[in-house]
Structure formats: structure tokens, C-alpha cells
N, CA, C and O atoms as a GROMACS GRO file, in nm:
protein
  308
    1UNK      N    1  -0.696  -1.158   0.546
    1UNK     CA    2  -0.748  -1.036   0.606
    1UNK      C    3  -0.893  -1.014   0.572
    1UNK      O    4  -0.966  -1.113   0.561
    2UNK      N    5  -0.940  -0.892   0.555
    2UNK     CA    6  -1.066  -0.851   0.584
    2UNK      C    7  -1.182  -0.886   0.674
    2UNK      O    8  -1.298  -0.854   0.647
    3UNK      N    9  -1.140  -0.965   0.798
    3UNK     CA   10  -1.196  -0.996   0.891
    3UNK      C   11  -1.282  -0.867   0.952
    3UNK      O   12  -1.316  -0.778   0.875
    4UNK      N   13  -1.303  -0.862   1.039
    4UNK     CA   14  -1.353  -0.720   1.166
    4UNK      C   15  -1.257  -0.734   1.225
    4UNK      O   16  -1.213  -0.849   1.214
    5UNK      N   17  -1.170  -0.638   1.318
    5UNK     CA   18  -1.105  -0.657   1.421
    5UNK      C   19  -1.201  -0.628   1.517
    5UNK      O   20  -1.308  -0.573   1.492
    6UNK      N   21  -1.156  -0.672   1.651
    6UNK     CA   22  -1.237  -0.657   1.776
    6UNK      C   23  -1.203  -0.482   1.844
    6UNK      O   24  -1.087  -0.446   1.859
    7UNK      N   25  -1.296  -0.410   1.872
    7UNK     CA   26  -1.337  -0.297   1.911
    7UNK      C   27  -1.244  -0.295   2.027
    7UNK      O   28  -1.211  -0.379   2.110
    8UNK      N   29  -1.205  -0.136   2.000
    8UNK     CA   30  -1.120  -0.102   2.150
    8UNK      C   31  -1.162   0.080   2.205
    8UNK      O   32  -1.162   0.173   2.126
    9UNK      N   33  -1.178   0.086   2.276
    9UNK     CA   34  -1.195   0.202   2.338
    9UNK      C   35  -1.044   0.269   2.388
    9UNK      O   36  -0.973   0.233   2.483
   10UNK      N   37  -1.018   0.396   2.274
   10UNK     CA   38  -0.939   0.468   2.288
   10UNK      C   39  -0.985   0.613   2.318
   10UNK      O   40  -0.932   0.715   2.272
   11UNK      N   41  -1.092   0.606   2.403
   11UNK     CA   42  -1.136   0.761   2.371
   11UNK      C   43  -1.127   0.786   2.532
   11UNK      O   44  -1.092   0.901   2.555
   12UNK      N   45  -1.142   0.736   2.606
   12UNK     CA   46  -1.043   0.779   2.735
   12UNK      C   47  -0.906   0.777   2.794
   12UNK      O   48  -0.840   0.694   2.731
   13UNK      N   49  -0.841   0.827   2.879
   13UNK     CA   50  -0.717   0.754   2.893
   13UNK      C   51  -0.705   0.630   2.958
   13UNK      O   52  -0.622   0.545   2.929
   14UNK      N   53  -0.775   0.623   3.030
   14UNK     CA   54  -0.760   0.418   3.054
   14UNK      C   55  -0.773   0.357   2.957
   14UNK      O   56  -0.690   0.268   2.935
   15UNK      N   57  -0.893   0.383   2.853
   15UNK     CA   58  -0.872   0.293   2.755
   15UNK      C   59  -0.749   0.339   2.667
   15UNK      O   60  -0.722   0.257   2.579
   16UNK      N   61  -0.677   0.438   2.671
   16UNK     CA   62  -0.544   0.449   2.560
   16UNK      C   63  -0.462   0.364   2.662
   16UNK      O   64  -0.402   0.267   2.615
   17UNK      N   65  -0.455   0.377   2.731
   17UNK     CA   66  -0.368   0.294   2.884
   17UNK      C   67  -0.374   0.153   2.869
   17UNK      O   68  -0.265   0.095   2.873
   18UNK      N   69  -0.474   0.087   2.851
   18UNK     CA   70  -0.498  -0.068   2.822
   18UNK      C   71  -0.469  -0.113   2.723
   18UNK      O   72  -0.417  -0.224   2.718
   19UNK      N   73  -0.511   0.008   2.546
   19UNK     CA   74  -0.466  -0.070   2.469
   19UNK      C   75  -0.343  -0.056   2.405
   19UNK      O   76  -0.297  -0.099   2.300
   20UNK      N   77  -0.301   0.017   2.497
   20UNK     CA   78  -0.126   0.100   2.462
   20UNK      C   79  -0.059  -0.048   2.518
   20UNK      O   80  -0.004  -0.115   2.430
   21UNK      N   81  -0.058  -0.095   2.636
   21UNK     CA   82  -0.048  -0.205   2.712
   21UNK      C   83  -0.069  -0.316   2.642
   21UNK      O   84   0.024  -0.397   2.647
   22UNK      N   85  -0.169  -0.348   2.574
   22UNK     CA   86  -0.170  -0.464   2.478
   22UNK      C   87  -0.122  -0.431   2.366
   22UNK      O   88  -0.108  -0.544   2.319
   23UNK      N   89  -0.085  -0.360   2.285
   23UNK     CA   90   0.004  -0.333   2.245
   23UNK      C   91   0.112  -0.434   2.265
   23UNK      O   92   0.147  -0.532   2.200
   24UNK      N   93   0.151  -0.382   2.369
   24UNK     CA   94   0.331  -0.390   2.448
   24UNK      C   95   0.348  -0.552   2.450
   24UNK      O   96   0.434  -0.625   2.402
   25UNK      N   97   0.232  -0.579   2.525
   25UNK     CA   98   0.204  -0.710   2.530
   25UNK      C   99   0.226  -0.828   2.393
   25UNK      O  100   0.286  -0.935   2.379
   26UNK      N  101   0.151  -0.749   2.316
   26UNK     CA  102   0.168  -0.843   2.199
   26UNK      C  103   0.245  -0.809   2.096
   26UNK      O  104   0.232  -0.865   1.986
   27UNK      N  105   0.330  -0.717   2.118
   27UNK     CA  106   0.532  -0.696   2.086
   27UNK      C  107   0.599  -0.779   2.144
   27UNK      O  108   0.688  -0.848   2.094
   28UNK      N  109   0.559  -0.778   2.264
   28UNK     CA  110   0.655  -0.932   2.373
   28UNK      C  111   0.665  -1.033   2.339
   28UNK      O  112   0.754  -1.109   2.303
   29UNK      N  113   0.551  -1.032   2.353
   29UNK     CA  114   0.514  -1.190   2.291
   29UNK      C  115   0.586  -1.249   2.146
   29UNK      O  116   0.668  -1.341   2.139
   30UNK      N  117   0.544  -1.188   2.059
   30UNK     CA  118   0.610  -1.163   1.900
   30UNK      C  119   0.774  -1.196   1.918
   30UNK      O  120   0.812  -1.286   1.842
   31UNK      N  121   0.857  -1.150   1.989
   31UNK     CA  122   0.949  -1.169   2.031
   31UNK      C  123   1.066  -1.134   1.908
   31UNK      O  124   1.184  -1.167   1.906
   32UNK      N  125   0.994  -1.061   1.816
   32UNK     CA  126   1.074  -1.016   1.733
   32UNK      C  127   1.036  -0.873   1.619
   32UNK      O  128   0.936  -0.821   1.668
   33UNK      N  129   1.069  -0.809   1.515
   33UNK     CA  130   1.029  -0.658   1.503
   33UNK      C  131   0.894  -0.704   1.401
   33UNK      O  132   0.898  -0.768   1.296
   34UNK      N  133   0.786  -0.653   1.467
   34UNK     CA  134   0.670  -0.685   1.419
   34UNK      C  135   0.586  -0.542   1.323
   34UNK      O  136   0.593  -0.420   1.334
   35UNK      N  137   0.521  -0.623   1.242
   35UNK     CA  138   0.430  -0.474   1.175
   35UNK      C  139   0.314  -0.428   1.233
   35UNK      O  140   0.268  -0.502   1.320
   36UNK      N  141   0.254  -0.329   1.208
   36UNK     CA  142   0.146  -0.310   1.278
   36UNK      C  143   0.009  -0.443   1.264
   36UNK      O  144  -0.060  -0.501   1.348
   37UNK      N  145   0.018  -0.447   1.136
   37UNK     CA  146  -0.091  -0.547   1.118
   37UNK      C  147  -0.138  -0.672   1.157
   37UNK      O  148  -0.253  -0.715   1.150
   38UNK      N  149  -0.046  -0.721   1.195
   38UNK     CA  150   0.042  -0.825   1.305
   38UNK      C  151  -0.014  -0.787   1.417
   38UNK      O  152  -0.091  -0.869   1.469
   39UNK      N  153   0.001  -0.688   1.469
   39UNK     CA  154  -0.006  -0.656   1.606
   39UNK      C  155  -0.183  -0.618   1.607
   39UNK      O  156  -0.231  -0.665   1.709
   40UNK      N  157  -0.266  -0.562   1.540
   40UNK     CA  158  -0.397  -0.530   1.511
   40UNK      C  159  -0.422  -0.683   1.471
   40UNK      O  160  -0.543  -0.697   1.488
   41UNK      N  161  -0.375  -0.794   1.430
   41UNK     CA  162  -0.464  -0.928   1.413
   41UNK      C  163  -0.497  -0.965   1.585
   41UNK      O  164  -0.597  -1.015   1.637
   42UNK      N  165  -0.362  -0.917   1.649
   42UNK     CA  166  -0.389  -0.969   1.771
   42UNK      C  167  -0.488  -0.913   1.916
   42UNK      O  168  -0.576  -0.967   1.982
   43UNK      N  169  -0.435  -0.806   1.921
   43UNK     CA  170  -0.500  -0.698   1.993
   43UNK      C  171  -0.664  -0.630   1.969
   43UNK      O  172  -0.744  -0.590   2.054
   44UNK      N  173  -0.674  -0.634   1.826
   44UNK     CA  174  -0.784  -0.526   1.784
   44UNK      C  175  -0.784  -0.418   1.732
   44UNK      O  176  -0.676  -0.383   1.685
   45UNK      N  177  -0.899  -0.323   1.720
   45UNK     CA  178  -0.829  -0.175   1.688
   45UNK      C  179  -0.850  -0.164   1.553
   45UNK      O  180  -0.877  -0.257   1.477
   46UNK      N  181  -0.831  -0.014   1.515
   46UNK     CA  182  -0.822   0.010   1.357
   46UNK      C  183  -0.655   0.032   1.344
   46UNK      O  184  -0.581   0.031   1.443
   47UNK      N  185  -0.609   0.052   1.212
   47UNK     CA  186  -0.463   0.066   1.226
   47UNK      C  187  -0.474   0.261   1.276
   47UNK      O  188  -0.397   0.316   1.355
   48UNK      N  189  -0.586   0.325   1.203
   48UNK     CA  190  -0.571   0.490   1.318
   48UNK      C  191  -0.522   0.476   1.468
   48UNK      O  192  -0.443   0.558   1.515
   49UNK      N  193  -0.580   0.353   1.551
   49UNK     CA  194  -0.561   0.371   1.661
   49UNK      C  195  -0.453   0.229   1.697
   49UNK      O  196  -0.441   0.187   1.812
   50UNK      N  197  -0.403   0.188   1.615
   50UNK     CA  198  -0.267   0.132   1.668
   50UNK      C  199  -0.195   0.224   1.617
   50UNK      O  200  -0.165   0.299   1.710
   51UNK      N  201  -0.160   0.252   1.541
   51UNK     CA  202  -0.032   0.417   1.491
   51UNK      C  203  -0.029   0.518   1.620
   51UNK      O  204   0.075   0.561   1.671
   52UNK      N  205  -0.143   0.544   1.657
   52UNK     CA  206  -0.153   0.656   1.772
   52UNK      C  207  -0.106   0.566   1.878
   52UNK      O  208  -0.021   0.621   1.948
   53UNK      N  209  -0.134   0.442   1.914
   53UNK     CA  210  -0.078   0.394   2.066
   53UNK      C  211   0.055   0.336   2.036
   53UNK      O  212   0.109   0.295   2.138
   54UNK      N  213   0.130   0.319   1.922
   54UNK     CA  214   0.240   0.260   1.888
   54UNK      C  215   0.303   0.345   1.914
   54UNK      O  216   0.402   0.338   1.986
   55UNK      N  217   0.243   0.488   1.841
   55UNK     CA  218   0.328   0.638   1.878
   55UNK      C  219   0.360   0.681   1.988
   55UNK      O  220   0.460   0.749   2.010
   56UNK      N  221   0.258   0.638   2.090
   56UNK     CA  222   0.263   0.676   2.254
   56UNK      C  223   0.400   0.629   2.334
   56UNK      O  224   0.476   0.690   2.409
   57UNK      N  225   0.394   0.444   2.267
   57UNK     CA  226   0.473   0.377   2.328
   57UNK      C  227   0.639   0.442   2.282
   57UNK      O  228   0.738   0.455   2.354
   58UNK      N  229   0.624   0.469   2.160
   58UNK     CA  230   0.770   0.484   2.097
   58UNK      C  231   0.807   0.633   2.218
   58UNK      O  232   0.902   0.623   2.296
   59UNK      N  233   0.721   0.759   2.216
   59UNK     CA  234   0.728   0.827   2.273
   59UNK      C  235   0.786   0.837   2.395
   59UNK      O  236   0.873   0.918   2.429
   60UNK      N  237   0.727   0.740   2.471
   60UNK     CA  238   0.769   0.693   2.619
   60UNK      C  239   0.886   0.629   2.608
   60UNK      O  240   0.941   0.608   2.716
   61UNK      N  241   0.935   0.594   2.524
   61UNK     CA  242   1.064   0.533   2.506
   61UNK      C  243   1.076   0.394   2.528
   61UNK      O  244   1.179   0.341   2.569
   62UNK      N  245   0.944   0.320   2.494
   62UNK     CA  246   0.909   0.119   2.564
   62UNK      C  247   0.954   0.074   2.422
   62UNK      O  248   1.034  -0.019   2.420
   63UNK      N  249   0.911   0.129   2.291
   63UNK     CA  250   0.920   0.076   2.191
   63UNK      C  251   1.013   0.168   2.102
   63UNK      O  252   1.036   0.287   2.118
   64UNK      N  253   1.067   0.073   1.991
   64UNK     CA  254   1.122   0.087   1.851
   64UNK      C  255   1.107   0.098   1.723
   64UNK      O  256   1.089  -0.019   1.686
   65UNK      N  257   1.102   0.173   1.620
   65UNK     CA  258   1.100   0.137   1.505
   65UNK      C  259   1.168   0.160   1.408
   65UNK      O  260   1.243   0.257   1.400
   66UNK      N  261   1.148   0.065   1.305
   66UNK     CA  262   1.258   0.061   1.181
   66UNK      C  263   1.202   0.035   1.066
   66UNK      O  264   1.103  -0.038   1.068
   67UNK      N  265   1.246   0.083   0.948
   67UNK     CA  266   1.154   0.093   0.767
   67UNK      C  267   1.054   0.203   0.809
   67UNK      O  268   1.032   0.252   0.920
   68UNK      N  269   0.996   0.228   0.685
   68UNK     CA  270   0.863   0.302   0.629
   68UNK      C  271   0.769   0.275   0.591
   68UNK      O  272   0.779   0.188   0.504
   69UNK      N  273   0.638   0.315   0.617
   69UNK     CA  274   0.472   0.286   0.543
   69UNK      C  275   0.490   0.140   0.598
   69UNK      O  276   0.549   0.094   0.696
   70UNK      N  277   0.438   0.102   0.528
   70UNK     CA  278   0.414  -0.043   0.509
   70UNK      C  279   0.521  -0.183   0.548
   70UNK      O  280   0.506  -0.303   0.574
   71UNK      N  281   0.626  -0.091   0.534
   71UNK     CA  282   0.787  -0.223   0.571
   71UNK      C  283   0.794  -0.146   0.732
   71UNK      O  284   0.914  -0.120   0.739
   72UNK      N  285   0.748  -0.109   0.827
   72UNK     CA  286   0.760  -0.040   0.903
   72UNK      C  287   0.754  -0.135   1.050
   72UNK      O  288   0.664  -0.212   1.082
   73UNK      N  289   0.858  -0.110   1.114
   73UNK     CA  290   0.839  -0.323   1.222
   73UNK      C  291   0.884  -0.232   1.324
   73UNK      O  292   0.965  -0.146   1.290
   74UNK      N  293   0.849  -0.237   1.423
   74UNK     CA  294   0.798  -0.218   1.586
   74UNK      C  295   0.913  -0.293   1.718
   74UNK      O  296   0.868  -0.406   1.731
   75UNK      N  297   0.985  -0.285   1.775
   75UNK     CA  298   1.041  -0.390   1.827
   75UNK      C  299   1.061  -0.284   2.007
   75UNK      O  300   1.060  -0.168   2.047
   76UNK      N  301   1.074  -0.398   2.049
   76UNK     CA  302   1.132  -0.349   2.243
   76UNK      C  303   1.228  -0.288   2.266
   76UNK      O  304   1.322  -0.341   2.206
   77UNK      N  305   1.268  -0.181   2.336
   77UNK     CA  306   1.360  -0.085   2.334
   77UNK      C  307   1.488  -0.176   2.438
   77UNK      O  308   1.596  -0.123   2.464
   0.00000   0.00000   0.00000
């Protein structure tokens, strides 16, 4: 770790729309219950703004989750 992740624009709704979407995308892919950090190596982003689009997705009812803090894994509804 301590790389940079690559920059995402969450401050409109297309951009919450795209990277809510990659997101989703790279849960699919994963093909199994993934952590956030995992999912931010792939996508980008800070973990503030994967929590908020992870939250969106769970919201909408696309995604899953299971554990707490840190043991906390993401999976397809």
C-alpha cells in the first residue's frame, strides 16, 4: 500500500453514478465478498468516497455486506 490512488470525481451525480458503477463493476469481477480496500486498489478513490458509494449501492439494494470496520466484505445481492 501507500501508493496514490487514482482521482475520482464524486462531487456531481454522474460522477457518484460512474464511480458507484465501478464500484459494481469491480465486485463482479472479484467474484467473491471483497473489502473495501480491494475494491479502492482497483477503481480509485479515497476509502471516504468508496464507503459513501458502497453505501449507495447497498441502499439500492445491488450490494451486500457482512463483518465490521476493517473485516467488513461487500458481495452481490
Amino acid at each position: 500500500g501507500g501508493g496514490k490512488t487514482k482521482a475520482v470525481n464524486t462531487r456531481t451525480p454522474e460522477g457518484r453514478a460512474q464511480y458507484d458503477e465501478a464500484l459494481y463493476k469491480a465486485l463482479e469481477a472479484a467474484g467473491a465478498p471483497t473489502g473495501a480496500g480491494t475494491l479502492i486498489a482497483k477503481v480509485g478513490g479515497t476509502s471516504l468516497q468508496a464507503r459513501a458509494g458502497l453505501a449507495r449501492l447497498i441502499e439500492a439494494g445491488r450490494i451486500t455486506w457482512s463483518g465490521k470496520a476493517r473485516g467488513t466484505r461487500y458481495s452481490l445481492v
